[in-house]
N, C-alpha and C positions, 0 to 999 in steps of 0.2 A: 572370465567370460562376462566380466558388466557390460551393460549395454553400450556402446560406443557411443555417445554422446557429444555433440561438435558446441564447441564454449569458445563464446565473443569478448570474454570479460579479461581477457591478458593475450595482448600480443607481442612477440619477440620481436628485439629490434631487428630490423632488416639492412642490409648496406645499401649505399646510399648508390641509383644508379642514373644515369643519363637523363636527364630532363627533355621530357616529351610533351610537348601540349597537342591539345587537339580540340578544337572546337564544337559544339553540336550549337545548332541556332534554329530560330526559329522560323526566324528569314532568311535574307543572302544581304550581305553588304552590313551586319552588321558592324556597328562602328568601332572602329580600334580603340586597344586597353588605353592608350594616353592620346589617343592621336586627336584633334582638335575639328571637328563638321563643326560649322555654326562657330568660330571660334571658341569650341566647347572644352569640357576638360572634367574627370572624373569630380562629379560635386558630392561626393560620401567620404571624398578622403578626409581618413581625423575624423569624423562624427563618430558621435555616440551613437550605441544600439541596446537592446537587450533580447534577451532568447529565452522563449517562454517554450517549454516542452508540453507535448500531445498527452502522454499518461505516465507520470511520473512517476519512477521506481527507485525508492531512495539509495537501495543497494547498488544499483548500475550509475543511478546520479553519481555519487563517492569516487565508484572506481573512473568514472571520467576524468574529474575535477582531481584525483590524485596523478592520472597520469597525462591527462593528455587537456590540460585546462588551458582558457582564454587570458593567459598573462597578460596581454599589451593590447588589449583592444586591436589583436591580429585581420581582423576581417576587414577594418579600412585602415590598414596602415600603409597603402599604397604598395606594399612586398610582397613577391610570392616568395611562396615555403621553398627553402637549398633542394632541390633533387626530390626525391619519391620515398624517402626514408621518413615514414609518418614521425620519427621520435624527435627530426629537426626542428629546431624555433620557426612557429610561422602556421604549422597546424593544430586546428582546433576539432578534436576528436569528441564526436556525437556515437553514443553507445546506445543504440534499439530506444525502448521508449515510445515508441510508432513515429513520431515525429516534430521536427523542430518550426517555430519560426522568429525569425530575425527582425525584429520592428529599430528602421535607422530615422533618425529625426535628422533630417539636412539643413536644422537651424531657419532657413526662412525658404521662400516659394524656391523654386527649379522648375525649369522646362528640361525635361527628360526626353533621351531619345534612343538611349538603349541599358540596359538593366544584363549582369555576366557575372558570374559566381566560378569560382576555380575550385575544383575536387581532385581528390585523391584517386585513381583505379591503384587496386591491388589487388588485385583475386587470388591469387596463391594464399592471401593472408586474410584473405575474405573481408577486403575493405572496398566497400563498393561506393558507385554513386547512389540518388536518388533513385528512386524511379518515375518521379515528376515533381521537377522545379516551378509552384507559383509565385509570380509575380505580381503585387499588387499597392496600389495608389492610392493617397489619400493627400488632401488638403486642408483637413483639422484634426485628425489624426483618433477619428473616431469611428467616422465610415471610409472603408476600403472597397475599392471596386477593383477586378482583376482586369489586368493588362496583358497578362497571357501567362500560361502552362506549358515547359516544353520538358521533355524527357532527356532522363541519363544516358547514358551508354554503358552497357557492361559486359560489352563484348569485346573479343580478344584477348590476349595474355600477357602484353607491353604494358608495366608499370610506367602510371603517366600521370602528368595532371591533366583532366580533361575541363575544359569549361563548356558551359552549359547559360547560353546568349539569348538573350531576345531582344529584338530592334522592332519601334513601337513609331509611331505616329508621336508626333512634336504633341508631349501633355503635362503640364504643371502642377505641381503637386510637394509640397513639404514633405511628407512620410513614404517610405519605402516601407511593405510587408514582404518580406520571399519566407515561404512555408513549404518543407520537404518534407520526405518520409526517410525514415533511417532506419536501415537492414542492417543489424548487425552493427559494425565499427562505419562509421561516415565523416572523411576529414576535409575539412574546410579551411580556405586560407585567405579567399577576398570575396570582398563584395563590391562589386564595378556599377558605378552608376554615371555614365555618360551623357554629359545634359551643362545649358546653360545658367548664370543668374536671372529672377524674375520670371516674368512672364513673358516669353516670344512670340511677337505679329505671326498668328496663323497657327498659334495652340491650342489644344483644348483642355476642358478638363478630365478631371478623370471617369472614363467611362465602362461600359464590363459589369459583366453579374457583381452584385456585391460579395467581398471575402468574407467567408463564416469560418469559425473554428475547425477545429477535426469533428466530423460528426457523431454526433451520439455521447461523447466522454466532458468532461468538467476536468477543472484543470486539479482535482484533487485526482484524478484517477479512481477518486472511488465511487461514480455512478454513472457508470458505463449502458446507453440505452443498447436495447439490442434483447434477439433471442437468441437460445442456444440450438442449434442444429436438429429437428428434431426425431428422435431415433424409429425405425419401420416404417421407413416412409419409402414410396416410390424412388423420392431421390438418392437416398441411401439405399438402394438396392435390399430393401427390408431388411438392414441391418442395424441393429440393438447394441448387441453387448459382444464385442469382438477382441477375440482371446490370440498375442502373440505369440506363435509357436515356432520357435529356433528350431532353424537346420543350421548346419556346416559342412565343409569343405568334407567331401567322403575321404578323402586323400589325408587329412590333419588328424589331428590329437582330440579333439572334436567331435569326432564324426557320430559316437556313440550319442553322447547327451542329444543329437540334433534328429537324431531319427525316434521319428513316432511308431508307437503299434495302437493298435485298436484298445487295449487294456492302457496305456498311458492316456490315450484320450478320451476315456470313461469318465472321468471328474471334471474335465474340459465340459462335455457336452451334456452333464447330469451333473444334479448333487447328490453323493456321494455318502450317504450317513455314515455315523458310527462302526453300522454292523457292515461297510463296505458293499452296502447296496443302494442303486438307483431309485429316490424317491421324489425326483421333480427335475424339471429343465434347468437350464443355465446357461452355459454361454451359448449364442444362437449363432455364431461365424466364428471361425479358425483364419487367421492370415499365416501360411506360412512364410517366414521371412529368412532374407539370406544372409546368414548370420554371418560373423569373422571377415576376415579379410577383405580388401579391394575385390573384384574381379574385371581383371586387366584385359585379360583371352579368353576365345574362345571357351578353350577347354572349361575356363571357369564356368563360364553360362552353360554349358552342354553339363557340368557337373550339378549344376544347381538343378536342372531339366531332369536329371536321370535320378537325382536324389529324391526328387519330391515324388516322382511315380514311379519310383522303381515297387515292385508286385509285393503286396503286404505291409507295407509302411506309406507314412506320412497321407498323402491325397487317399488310397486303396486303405489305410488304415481309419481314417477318418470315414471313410465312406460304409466299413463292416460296424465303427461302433454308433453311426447313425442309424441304421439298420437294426441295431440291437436295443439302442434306446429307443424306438418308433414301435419295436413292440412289445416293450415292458410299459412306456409311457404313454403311448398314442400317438398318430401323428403329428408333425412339426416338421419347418422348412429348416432345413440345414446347411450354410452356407461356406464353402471355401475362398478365399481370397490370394491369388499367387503376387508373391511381389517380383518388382522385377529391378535385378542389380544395378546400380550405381554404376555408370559407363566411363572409366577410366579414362581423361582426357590427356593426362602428362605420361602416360604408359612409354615404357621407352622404346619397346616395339609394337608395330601392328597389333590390333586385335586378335584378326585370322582372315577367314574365306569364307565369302557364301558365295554362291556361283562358279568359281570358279574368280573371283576377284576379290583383292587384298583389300580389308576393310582398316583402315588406319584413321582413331579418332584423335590424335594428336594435328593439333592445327597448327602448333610449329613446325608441322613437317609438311601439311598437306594442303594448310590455310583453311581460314574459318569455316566460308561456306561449304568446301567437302568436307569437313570433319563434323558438322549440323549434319548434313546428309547423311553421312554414317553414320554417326550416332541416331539417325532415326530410322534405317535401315536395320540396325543391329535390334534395334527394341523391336519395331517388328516383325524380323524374324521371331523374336525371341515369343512374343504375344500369339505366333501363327501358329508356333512348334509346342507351346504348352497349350493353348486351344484345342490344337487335334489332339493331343494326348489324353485332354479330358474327353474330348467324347470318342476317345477308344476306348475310351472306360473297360467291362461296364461300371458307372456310378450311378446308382437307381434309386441312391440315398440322401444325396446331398448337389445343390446346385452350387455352380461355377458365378459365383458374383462379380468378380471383376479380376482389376490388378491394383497392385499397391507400389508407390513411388520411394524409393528406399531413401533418397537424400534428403538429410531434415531440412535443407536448407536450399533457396532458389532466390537467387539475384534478381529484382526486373530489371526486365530488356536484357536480358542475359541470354548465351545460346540455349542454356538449361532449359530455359524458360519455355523457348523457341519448340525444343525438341520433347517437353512436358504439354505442350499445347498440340504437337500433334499425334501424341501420344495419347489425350483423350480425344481428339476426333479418330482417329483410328479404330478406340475401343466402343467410341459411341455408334458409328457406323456398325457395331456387333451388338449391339443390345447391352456393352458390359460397361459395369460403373468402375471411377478412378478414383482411389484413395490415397489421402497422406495424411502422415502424424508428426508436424512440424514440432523439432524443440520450442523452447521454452521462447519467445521472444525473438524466433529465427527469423535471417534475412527473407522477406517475402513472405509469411503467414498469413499478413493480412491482404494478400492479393492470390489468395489462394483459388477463388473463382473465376477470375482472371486467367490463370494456370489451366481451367481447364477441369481442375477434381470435380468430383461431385459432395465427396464427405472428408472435412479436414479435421482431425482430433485435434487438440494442443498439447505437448507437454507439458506440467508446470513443472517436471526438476525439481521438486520440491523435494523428495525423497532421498533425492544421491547429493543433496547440498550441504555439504558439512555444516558450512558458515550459519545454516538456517536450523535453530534446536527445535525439537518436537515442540508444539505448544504453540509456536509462533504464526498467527495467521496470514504475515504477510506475503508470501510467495503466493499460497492457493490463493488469496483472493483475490491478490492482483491479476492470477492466470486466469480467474474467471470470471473476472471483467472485461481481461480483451478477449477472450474465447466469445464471451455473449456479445460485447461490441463487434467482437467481426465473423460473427453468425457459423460459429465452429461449433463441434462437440470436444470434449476432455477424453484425458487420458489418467488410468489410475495406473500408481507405478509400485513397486514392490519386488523384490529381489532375497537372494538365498539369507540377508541380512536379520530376515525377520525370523528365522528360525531360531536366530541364537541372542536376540537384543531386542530391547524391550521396548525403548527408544524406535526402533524401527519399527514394530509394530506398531506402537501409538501412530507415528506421521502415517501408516498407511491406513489404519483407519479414521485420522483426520480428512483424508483425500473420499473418502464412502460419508461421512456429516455434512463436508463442507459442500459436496457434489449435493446432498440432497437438500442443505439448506438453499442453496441457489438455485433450483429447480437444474440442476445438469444433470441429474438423473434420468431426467425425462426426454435427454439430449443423447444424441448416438458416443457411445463410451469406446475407446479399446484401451485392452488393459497388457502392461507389460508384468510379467509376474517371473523373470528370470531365466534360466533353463528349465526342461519337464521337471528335472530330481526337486526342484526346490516346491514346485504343487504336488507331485508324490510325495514327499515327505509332509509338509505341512496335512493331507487329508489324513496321512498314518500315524500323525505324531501324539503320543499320550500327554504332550504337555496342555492342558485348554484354552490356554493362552497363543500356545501358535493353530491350533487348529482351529480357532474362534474367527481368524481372521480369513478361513478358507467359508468358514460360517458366516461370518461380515459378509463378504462379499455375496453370497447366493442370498441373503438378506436382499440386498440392497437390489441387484438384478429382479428379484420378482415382486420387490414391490414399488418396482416402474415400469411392470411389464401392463 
């Protein structure tokens, strides 16, 4: 029962299928990949370039460059990559990092007239585009001014190369910068620059805001400006310190560890001394989450709906042990958070029925825009039907603060994306806030308020990373550089591991130093802490090494409170 965690760092090869292009531009009439306006002809073929990364991770740097590296100066070698099978000669695979840019030196002046890059779509394999291609120009190769911005596409299911064009006003200019963001795996194969020799009667220079770096970051990665998210604020629906609580499928092998009682979320919602009594607050929100499997159908979602309020557990349980710490402790707002499941897009049947009509989010079967429809049909039922659930309460204990987005991971300009956007207008029009806890360096983190949330934690993974030994700082600090560069709060991670390994203990209490050395403390936290047995036992265990670290933690919560 680990947490299912979605990893960018190895992809299986895929077979090679029908080659598809598809354009996005940013005008109309841009100009063809060889075809000759102005007797013109691509002036990048052959040149040299070099590719300077947004916040370098030397661990993801390696696994690029071992698999999916720039042998031949593939970008202007005039080829595109055989087919859609990223592992052919010809793609150049960029792994997260936040993003790249490609600075080409065209050797002497060019009149330019249109600038086109070729990408890889693979979503089944989570190889996406950008989500916005800049283009920009210079003439000494110092200042850049942009020539224009146009967006990826990452919608639909056909493995394609898709390019991504922009046709520009006749402007002269020796150096090309294009600067993308990379989600995930991002593979590239050309870089098209359409344009004559010299200067051409009736061009200009380069004109456009001037191009600045990625904001906030140095190219060491390691001083990232930026706050950290910060925690009881209005915008976080006064949420602090928010505690993972596994449900599962009532139906599975599962069901037991996933249901709460009011006695299991005693140490959740208090700390818990020695003598197994209530002597201070602690975590201030519960998200329960839908643990295990897909949920393809209905049935799933009406399971997850019946689980979490069904009379005496989980929401009803939570809501008798705020009540019961409110008056041994005193007052205090107590918050629940419902998430709501991951909407199965490749299901091989229909969802179900609301209305009396067949909700099918497969858009091989129904096509894009109905299957965006339904899928945002489905969520809001699903947001309508656990609303009235909570104020049938009664809950007189604990407030209903929002919903939670279960996929760690979102595309831009994705349908996800689409159907996450208005999924927080939805909730916003209720007064309720939207939360996510993107993994470690997932596609779309940092366009998390764009999406729509209101409070984004980060993974760093640092815990479940074999490859990374206790001791070592570089995961957390890298994740708390881009968390404070892209104005997230953290996640503290911890699992049944630490009950039996020492090693495991030490990295979770690295993740409680390093949080406080960087002021993330003081930033909205939620914490994954495994199934309930594994926080019951650590509060009951005689070892004081594993119970230290249920002490660490209310440590560390009250004195950021």
């Amino acid at each position: 029962m680990q947490r299912a965690i979605r990893r960018w760092t190895v992809l299986a090869a895929a077979a090679v299928g029908t080659v598809a292009l598809v354009a996005v531009t940013a005008a109309p009439a841009a100009a063809a990949r060889h075809g000759k306006p102005h007797a013109g002809y691509d002036v990048a073929h052959g040149k040299s370039y070099t590719v300077s990364v947004g916040v370098p991770d030397a661990e993801r740097h390696q696994t690029e460059e071992s698999a999916y590296p720039d042998r031949a100066k593939y970008l202007t070698d005039g080829a595109l990559a055989a087919g859609t099978d990223f592992s052919s000669p010809g793609w150049v695979g960029y792994l997260q990092q936040v993003s790249r840019t490609v600075t080409l030196d065209l050797g002497d002046t060019k009149t330019i007239d249109s600038l086109s890059t070729d990408w890889l779509f693979y979503g089944s394999a989570m190889v996406w585009l950008p989500g916005t291609v800049r283009y920009s120009l210079s003439t000494d190769g110092q200042t850049y001014r942009v020539a224009g911005e146009v967006a990826g596409d990452n919608t639909g299911v056909t493995n394609q190369h898709r390019q991504v064009s922009l046709s520009i006003k006749p402007t002269y200019a020796r150096y090309v910068r294009v600067t993308f963001d990379t989600n995930g795996w991002t593979f590239l194969d050309e870089l098209t620059v359409m344009g004559t020799d010299g200067v051409r009667n009736g061009s200009a220079a380069p004109g456009g805001a001037v191009d600045t770096p990625v904001a906030g970051c140095d190219q060491t990665g390691m001083s990232c400006a930026g706050t950290f998210l910060p925690q009881g604020t209005a915008q976080t629906g006064g949420v602090s310190d928010m505690y993972l609580a596994y449900t599962y499928d009532t139906h599975g092998s599962d069901a037991a560890v996933g249901t709460w009682s009011a006695d299991e979320l005693k140490p959740v919602l208090t700390h818990v001394n020695g003598q197994g009594q209530s002597d201070d607050w602690m975590f201030d929100t519960v998200l329960f989450m839908a643990g295990g499997a897909d949920y393809p159908t209905k049935a799933d979602w009406d399971d997850m709906l019946d689980r979490v309020f069904a009379p005496g557990s989980d929401v009803a349980a939570l809501d008798q042990a705020a009540g019961t710490a409110q008056a041994t402790l005193g007052d205090r707002t107590v918050r629940v958070v419902l998430a709501i499941p991951d909407p199965v897009d490749s299901a091989a049947a229909p969802w179900g029925t609301l209305d009396g009509t067949t909700i099918d989010l497969n858009p091989e079967r129904v096509g894009q825009a109905t299957a965006d429809a339904n899928n945002a049909k489905v969520v809001d039922w699903y947001v309508q039907q656990a609303t009235a659930r909570f104020n049938a309460g009664p809950h007189s204990h604990i407030q209903l603060a929002g919903f939670y987005w279960m996929n760690e991971a979102i595309a831009p300009n994705s349908s996800e994306q689409v159907v996450a956007q208005h999924t927080a207008a939805t909730l916003h029009a209720q007064g309720r806030k939207f939360y996510w806890i993107p993994a470690y360096q997932s596609p779309g983190f940092q366009h998390w308020r764009e999406y729509g949330f209101d409070a984004s934690m980060q993974q760093p993974n640092y815990f479940f990373s074999d490859g990374i030994p206790p001791g070592d700082p570089s995961r957390l600090d890298g994740a708390l550089d881009l968390s404070r560069w892209s104005g997230q709060g953290m996640e503290v991670e911890g699992d049944s591991a630490m009950l039996t390994d020492a090693g495991a203990r030490q990295k979770f209490l690295e993740y409680l130093s390093s949080f406080q050395a960087a002021g993330a403390d003081r930033g909205i936290c939620g914490w994954y802490w495994g199934t309930k047995s594994v926080l019951a036992q650590t509060v009951t265990s005689t070892d004081p090494d594993v119970r230290d670290t249920y002490d660490a933690a209310y440590r560390f919560i009250s004195a950021s409170r």
